[in-house]
Backbone as a printed PyTorch tensor [residue, N CA C, xyz], in Angstrom:
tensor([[[ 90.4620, 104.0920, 106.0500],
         [ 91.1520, 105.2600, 106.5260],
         [ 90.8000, 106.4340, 105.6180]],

        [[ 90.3620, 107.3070, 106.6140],
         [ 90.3380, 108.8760, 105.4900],
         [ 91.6590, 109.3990, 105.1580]],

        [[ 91.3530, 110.5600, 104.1610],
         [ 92.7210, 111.1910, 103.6050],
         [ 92.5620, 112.5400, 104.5460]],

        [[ 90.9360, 112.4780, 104.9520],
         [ 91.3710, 113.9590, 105.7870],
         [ 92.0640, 113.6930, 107.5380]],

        [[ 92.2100, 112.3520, 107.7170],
         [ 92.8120, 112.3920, 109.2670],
         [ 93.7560, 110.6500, 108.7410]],

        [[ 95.2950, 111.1350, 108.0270],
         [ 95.6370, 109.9210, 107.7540],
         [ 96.6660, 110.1020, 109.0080]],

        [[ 97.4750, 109.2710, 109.3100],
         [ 98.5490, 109.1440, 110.2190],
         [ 99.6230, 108.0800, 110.0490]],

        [[ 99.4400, 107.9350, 108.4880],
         [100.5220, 106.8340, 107.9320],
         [101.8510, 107.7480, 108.4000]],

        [[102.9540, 106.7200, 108.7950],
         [104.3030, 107.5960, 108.5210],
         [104.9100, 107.5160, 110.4520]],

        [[103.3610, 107.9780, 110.9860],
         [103.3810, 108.2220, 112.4480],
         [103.3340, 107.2100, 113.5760]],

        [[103.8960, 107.3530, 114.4620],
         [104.1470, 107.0290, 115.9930],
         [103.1820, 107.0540, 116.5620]],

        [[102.4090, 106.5420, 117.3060],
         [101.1960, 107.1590, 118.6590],
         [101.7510, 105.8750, 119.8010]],

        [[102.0060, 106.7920, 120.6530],
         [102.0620, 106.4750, 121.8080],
         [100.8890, 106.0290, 123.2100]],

        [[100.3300, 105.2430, 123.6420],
         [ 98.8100, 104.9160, 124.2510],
         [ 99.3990, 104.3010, 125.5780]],

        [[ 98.8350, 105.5120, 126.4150],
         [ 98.9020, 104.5450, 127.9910],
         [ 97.8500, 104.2360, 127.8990]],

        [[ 97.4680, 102.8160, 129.2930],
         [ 96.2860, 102.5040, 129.7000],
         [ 95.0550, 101.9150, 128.4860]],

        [[ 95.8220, 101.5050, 127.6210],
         [ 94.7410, 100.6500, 126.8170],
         [ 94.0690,  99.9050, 126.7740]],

        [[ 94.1810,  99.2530, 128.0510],
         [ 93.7470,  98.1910, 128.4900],
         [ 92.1970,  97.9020, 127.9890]],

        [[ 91.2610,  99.0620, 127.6560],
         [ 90.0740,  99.2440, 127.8510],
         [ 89.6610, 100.2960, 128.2490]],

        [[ 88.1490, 100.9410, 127.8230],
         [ 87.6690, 102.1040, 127.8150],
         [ 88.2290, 102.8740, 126.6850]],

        [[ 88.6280, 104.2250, 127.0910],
         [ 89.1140, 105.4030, 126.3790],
         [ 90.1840, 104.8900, 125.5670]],

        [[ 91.3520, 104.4710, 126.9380],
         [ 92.5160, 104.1230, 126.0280],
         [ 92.6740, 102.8090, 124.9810]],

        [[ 91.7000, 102.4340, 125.4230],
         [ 91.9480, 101.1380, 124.1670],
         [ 91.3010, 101.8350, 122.8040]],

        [[ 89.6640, 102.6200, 123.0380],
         [ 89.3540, 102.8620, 121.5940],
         [ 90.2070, 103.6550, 120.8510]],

        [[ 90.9220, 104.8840, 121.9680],
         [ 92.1900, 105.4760, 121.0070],
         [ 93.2950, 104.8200, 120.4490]],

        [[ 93.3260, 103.6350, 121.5020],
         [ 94.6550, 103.0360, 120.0670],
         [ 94.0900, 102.0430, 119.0680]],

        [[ 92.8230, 101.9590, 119.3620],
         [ 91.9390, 101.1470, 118.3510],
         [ 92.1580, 102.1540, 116.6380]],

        [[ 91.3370, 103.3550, 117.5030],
         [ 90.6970, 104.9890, 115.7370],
         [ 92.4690, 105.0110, 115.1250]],

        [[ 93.4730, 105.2100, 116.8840],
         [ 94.7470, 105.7310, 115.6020],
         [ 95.3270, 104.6580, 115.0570]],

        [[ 94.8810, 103.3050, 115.3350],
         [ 95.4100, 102.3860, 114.4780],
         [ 94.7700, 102.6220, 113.3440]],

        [[ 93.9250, 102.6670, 112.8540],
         [ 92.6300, 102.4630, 112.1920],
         [ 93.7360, 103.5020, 111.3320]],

        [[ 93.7100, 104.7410, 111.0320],
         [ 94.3850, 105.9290, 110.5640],
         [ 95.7980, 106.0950, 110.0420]],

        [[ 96.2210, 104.8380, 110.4840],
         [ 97.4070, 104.3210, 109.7240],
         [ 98.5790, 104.5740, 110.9860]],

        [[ 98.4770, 104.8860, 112.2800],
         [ 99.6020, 105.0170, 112.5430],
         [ 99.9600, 103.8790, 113.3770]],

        [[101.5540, 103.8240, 113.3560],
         [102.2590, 102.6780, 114.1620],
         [102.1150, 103.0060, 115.5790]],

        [[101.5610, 101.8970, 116.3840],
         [100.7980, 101.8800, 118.2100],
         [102.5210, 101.2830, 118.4520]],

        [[102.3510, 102.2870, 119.9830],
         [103.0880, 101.5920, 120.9280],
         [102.0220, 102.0350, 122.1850]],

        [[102.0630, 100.6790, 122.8200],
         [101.3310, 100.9690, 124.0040],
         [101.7990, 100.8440, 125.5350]],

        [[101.2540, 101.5780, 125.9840],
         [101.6980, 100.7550, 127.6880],
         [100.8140, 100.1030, 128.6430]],

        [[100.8910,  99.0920, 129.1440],
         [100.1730,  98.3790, 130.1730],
         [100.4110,  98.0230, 131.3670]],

        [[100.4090,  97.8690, 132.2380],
         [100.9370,  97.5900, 133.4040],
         [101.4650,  96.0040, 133.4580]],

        [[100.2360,  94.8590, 133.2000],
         [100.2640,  93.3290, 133.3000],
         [100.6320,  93.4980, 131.8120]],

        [[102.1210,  92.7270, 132.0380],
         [102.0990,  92.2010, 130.4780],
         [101.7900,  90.9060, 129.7280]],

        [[100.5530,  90.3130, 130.9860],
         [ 99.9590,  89.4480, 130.2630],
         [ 98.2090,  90.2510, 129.5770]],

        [[ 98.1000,  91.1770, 130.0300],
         [ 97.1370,  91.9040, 129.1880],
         [ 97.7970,  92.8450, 128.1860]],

        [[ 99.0800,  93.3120, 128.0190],
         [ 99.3380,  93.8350, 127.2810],
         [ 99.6000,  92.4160, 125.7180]],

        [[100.1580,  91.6670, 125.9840],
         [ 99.9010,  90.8000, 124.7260],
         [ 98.6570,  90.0700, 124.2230]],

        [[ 97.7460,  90.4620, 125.1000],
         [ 96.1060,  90.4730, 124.8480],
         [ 95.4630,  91.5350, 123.6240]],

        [[ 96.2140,  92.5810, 124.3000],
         [ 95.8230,  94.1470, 123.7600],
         [ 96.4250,  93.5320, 122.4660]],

        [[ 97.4080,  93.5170, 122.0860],
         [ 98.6620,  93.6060, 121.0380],
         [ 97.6760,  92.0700, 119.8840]],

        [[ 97.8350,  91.7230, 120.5310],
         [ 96.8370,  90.7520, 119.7410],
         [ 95.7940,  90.9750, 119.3180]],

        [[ 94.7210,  91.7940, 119.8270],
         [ 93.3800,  92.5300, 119.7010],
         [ 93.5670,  93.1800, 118.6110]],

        [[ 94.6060,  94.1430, 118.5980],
         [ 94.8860,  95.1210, 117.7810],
         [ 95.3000,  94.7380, 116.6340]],

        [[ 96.2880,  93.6020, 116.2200],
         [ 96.7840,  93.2690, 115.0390],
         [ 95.7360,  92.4790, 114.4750]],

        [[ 95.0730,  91.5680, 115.4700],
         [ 93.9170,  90.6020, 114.6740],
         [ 92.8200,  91.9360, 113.6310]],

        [[ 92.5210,  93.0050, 114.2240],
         [ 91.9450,  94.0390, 113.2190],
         [ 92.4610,  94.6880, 112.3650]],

        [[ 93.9490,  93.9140, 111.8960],
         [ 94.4650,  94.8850, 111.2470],
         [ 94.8110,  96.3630, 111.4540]],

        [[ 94.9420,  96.7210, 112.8450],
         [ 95.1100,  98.2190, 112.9200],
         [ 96.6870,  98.6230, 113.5090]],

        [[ 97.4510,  97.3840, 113.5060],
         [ 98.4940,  97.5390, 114.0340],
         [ 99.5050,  96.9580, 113.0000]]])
């Protein structure tokens, strides 16, 4: 994580993560320190996502 784009402290909110756009954005703002909440439609892909995300450490 850089010090010039940190986001420790912070919230980000991510529709549609499923993949594409919205997944790499809650991929970078995990990455940046901030706490993901996401939304998905199937919440058997959303505990896919949620898993994806913590296995990298970005959540």
């Amino acid at each position: 994580m850089s010090e010039l784009f940190s986001l420790a402290g912070k919230t980000a909110l991510i529709t549609g993560a499923t993949r594409g756009i919205g997944l790499a954005t809650a991929w970078e703002l995990g990455r940046a320190g901030a706490k993901l909440i996401v939304s998905i439609e199937d919440i058997h892909e959303s505990a896919d996502i949620a898993a994806t995300l913590s296995g990298a450490g970005t959540v």
